[in-house]
C-alpha positions as a printed Julia matrix, in Angstrom:
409×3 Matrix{Float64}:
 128.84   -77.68   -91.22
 127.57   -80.95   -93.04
 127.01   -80.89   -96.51
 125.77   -83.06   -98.91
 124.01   -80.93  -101.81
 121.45   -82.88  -103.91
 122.15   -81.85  -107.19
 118.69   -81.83  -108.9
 118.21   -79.32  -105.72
 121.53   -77.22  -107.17
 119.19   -74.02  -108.22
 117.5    -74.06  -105.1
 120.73   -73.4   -102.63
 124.35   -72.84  -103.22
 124.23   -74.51   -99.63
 121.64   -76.91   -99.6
 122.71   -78.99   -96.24
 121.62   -82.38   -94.61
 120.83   -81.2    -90.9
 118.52   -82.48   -88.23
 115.61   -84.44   -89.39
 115.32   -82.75   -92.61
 116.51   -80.64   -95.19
 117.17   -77.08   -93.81
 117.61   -75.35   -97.35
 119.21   -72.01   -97.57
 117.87   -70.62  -100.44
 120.09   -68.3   -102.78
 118.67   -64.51  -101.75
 116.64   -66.49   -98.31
 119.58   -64.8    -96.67
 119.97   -61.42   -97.84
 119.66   -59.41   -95.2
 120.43   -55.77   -95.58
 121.28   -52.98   -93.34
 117.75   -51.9    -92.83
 116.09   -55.16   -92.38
 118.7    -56.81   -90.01
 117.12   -57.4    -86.73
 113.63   -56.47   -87.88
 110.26   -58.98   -88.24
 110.07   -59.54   -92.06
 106.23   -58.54   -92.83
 106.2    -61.54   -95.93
 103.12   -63.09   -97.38
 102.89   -66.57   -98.42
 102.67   -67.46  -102.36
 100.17   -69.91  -104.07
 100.92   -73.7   -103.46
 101.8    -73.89  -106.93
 103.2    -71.52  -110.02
 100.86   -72.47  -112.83
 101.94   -73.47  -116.23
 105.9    -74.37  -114.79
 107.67   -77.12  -114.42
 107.72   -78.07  -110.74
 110.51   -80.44  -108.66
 109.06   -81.38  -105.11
 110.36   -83.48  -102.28
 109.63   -84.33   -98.43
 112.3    -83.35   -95.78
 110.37   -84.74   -92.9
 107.38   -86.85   -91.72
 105.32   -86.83   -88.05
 102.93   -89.9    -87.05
  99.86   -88.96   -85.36
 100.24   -90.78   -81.48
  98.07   -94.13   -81.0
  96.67   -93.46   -85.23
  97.33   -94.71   -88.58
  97.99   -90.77   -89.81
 100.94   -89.43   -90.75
 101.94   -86.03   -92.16
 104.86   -85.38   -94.34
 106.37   -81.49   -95.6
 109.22   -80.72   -97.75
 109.12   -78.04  -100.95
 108.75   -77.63  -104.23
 111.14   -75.72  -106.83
 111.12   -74.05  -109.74
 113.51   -71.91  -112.01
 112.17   -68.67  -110.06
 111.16   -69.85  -106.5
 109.95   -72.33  -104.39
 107.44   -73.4   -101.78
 105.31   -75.81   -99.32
 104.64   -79.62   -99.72
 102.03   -80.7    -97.59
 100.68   -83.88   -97.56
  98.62   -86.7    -95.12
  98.48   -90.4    -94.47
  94.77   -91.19   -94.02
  95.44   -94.51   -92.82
  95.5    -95.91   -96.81
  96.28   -93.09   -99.05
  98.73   -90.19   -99.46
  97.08   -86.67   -99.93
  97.97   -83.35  -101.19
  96.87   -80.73   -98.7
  96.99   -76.7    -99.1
  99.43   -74.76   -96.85
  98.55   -70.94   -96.05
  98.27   -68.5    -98.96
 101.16   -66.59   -98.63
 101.23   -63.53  -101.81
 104.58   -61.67  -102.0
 107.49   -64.15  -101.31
 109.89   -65.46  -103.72
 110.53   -68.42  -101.56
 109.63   -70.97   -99.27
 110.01   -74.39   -97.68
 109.1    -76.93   -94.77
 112.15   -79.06   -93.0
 110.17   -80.16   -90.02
 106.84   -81.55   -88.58
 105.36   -82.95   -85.37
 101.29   -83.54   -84.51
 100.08   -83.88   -81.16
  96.45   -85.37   -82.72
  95.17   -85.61   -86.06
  93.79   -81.74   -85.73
  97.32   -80.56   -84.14
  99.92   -80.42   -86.4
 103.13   -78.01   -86.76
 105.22   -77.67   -89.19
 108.56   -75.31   -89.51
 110.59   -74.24   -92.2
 111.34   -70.5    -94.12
 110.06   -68.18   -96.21
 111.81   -65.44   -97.93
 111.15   -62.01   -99.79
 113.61   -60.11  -102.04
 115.4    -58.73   -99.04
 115.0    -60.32   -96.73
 114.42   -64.54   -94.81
 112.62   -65.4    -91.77
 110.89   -68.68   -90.18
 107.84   -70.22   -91.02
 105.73   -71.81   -88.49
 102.65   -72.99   -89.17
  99.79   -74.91   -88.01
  96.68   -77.41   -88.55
  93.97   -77.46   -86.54
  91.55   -80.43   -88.4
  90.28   -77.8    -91.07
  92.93   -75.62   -92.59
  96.88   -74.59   -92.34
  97.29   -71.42   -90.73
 100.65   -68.83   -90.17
 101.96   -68.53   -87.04
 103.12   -65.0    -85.63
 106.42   -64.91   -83.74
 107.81   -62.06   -82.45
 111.33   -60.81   -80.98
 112.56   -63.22   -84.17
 115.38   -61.26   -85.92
 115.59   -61.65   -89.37
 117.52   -64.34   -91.47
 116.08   -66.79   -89.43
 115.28   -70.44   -90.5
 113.57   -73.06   -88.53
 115.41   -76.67   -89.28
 112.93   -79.11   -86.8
 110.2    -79.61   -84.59
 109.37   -82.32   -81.57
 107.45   -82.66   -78.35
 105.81   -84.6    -75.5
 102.68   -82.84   -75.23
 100.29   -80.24   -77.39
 101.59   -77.92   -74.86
 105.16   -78.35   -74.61
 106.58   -78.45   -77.89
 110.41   -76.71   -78.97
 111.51   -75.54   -82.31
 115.08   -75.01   -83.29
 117.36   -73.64   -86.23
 119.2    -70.22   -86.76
 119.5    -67.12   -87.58
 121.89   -65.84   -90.12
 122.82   -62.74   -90.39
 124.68   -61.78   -94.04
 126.6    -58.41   -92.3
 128.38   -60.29   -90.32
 128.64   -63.83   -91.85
 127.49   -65.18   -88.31
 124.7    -67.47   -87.35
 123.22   -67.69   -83.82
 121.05   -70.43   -82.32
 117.49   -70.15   -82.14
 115.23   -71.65   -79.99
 111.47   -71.35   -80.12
 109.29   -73.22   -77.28
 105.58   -73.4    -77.02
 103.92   -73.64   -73.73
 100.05   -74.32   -74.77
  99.15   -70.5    -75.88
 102.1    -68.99   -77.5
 105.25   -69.43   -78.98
 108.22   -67.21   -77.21
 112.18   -66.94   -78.28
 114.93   -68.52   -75.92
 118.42   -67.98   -75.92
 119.94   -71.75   -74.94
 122.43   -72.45   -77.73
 125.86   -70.53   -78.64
 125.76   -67.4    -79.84
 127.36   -68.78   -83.27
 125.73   -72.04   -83.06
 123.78   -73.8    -86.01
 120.54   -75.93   -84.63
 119.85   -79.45   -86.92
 117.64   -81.23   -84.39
 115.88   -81.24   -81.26
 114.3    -84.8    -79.54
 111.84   -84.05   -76.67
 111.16   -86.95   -74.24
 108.82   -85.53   -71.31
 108.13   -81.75   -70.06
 111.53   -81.83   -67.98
 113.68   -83.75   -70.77
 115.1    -82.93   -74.44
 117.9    -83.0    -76.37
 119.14   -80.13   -79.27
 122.21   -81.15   -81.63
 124.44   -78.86   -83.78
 127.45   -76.98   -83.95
 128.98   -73.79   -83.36
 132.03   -71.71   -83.27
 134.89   -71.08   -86.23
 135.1    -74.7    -87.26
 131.75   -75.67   -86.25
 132.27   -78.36   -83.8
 128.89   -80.55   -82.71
 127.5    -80.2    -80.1
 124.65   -81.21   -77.74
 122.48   -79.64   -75.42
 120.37   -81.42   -72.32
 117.57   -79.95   -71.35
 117.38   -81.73   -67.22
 114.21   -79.81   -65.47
 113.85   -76.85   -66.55
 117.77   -75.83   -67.45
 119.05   -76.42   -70.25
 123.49   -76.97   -70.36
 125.68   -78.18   -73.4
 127.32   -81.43   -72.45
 130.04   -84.54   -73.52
 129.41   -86.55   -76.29
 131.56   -88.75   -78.12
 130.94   -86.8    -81.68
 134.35   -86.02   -83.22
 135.35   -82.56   -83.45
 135.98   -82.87   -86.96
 132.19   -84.38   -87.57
 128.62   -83.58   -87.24
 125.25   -84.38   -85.89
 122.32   -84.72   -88.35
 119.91   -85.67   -85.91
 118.58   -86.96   -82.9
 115.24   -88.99   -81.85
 113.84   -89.81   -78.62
 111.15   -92.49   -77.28
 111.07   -92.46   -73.58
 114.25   -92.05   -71.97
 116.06   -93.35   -74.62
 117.88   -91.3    -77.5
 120.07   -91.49   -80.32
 121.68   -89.17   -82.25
 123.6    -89.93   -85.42
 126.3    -87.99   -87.54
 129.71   -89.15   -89.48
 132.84   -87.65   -90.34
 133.37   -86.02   -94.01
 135.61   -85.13   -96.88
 136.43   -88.94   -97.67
 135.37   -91.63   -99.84
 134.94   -94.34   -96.65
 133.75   -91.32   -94.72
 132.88   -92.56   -90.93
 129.64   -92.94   -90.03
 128.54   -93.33   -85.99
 125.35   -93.22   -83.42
 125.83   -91.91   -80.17
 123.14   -93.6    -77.65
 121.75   -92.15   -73.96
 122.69   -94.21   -71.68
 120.49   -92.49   -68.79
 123.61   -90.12   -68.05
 126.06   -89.6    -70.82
 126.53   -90.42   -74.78
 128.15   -93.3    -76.0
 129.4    -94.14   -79.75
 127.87   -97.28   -80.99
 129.64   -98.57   -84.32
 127.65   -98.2    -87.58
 128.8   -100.1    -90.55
 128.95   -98.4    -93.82
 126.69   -99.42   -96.72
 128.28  -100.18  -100.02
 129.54   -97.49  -101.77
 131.27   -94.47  -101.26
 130.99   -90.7    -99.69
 128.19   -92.19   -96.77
 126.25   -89.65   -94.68
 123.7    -89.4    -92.18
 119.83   -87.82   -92.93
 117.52   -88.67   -89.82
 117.02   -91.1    -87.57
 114.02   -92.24   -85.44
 114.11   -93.79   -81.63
 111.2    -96.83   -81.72
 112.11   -98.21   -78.14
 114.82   -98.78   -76.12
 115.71  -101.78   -77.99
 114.68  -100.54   -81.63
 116.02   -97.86   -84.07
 116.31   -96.95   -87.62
 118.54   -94.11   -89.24
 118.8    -92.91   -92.72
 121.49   -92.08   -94.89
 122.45   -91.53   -98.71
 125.72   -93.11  -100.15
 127.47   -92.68  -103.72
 128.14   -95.28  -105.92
 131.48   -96.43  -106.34
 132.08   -94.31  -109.56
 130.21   -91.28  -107.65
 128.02   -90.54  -110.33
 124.55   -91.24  -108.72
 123.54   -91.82  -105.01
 120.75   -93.17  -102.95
 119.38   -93.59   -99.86
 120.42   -96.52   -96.97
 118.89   -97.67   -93.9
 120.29   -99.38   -91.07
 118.06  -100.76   -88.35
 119.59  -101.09   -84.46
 118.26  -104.65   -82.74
 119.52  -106.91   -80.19
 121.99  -104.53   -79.22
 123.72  -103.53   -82.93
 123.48  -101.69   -85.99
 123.16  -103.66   -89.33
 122.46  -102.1    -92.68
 118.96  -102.65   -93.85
 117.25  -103.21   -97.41
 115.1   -100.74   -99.31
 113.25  -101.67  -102.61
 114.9    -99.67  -105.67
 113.13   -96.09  -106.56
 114.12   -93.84  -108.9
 117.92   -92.39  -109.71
 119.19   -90.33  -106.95
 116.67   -91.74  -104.02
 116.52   -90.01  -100.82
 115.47   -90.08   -97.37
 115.16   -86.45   -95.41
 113.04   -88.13   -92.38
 112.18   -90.49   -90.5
 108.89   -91.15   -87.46
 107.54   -94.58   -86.37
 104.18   -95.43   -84.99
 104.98   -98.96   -83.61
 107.72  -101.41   -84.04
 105.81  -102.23   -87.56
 104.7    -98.86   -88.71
 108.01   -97.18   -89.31
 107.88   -93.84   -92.12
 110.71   -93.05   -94.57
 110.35   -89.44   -96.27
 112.23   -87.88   -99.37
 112.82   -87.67  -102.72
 114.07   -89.21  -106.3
 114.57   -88.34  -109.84
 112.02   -89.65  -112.64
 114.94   -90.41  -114.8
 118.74   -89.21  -114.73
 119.59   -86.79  -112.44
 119.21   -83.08  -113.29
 117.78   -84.28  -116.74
 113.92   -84.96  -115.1
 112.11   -83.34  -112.0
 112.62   -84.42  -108.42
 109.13   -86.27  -107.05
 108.19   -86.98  -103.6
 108.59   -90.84  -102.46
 107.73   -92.44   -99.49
 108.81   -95.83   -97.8
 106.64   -97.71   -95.06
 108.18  -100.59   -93.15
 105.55  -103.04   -91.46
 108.09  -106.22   -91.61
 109.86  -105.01   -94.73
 110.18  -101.99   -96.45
 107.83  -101.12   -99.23
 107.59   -97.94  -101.38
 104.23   -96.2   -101.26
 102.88   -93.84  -104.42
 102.32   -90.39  -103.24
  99.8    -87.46  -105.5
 101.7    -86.56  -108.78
 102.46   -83.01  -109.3
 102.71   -81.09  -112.54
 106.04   -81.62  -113.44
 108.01   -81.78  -116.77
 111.5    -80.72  -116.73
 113.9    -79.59  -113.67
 116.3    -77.63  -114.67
 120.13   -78.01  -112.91
């Protein structure tokens, strides 16, 4: 599986990975499930948006545009010493603002990874949510007025939701997995939403992991992840209404961290761990198969892939986060695919540690950048949301402070 652990994040996982189009965090005791509640519908409720009188770490793992609008909407968590939960907030066209998820009373933890709107009053977002015992998925939704839960049933517990995407406010699919700590196994999960309800599929391998899903039209999608003992990526095609795993050029010795549609092109991106000049590549639709396209490194060392986001046919930007040469801090890269190659990109400087969990474009010249950095050194100062907005260049935007005073690693 890919890994790259933010360290500022340390007490929130012991496997905090970089999959899909956000962070999909498996939170220490989300995935405890025990004899009696394997297999059953965790009955959780949600806790407040934030502990009072704590210190409080919070970052975005994804961001949605709002089609033909200036809105955006970007999720993610916040952490603590003792738990976690939702960060909500919306573009208004000129301003970032904070926005109140669903009270939820009895969990320990909780988190977003993914979002998509359909309109400015049609938004979902998925993630987890966790009691003492037990983890399941967290959908949830805003209809122009307030975040509500979503009810899914035939969901078996340990179940996390990793991202979001669709064509239409009626045919939408959410993917991730569900882990089950008896076993040590994790199956795919599929969740698709037809214009009333949300029901479970069964399209991916029975040991699969799900990092992202790219939906074009009604009859065409893509899901990328990896399954089996040495998790090998994987991609599946959704052509009609069938979906069937097919070729692509990813090593077996690699991973996919995402994939992004606009039409009927796509592009998924992954790399190749466990060195220093660790490979990066793209894999592009071509109409009827994947094919690599070479993506240079950035400077520095330990490179990997976070999102990446399908403009046009012509136009794409992915997001990574590379090491410095002395691997003792990292931040985030972007490389930007025009007249027909990839070419690393320039970012303005945030704070240590910067971060990029997602990407979503508008236009050509209204391109979103989602994460996270460090006020100070890492693991020394909290994590804070950041956000980067390209019209011609790429500019760092403030987002609502939280309260925050020390994070704790």
């Amino acid at each position: 599986m890919p890994g790259f652990m933010r360290r500022g994040s340390a007490q929130r996982s012991a496997a905090t990975f970089i999959l899909g189009a956000g962070l999909v965090a498996s939170v220490a005791g989300l995935g405890a499930v025990t004899a009696s509640t394997a297999g059953a519908i965790a009955k959780v409720t949600l806790l407040p948006r934030l502990p009072s009188k704590t210190s409080v770490s919070p970052s975005f793992a994804a961001v949605a545009v709002v089609p033909h609008s200036k809105d955006a909407f970007a999720v993610g968590s916040w952490y603590t010493e003792t738990g976690s939960g939702d960060v909500i907030e919306e573009w208004n066209g000129s301003a970032w603002k904070e926005m109140t998820p669903p009270t939820l009373t009895g969990a320990t933890q909780a988190g977003l990874n993914g979002v998509w709107a359909a309109s400015a009053s049609d938004v979902w977002a998925v993630g987890s949510i966790s009691t003492t015992s037990t983890q399941t998925l967290q959908l949830i939704h805003w209809n122009g007025k307030a975040w509500s839960s979503e009810i899914v049933t035939g969901v078996p517990a340990g179940a996390s939701l990793s991202a979001i995407s669709g064509s239409s406010a009626s045919n939408i699919w959410a993917v991730g997995s569900s882990l089950d700590d008896l076993t040590e196994t994790a199956s795919a999960l599929e969740l698709h939403f037809g214009g009333t309800s949300w029901r479970s599929t069964s399209e991916g391998p029975a040991d699969g992991f799900l990092y992202g899903v790219a939906v074009a039209s009604a009859t065409k999608a893509w899901i990328v992840g990896a399954g089996g003992s040495k998790s090998v990526p994987f991609v599946l095609d959704l052509e009609g209404t069938t979906w069937k795993q097919v070729g692509s050029p990813a090593p077996k010795d690699g991973y996919l961290s995402g994939v992004s549609a606009s039409g009927s092109t796509a592009w998924a991106v992954g790399g190749v761990s466990g060195s220093k000049t660790s490979t990066l590549f793209a894999m592009e639709w071509t109409g009827s198969k994947w094919v690599s396209e070479k993506v240079p490194s950035p400077t520095g060392v330990y490179p990997r892939m976070t999102a990446v986001v399908t403009v046009s046919s012509s136009l794409a930007w992915l997001a990574g986060v590379v090491s410095n040469t002395k691997n003792t801090d990292y931040g985030a890269f972007v490389e930007k695919f025009t007249k027909g190659k990839w070419s690393v990109g320039s970012l303005p400087v945030a704070g240590n540690g910067s971060y990029i969990g997602g990407l979503a474009a508008a236009a050509s010249s209204d391109v979103w950048g989602v994460g996270s950095d460090f006020t100070g050194k890492i693991c020394s100062t909290p994590e804070r949301t950041i956000t980067y907005h390209y019209t011609s260049s790429w500019k760092l935007v403030a987002t609502p402070s939280f309260s925050a005073s020390t994070a704790h690693c």
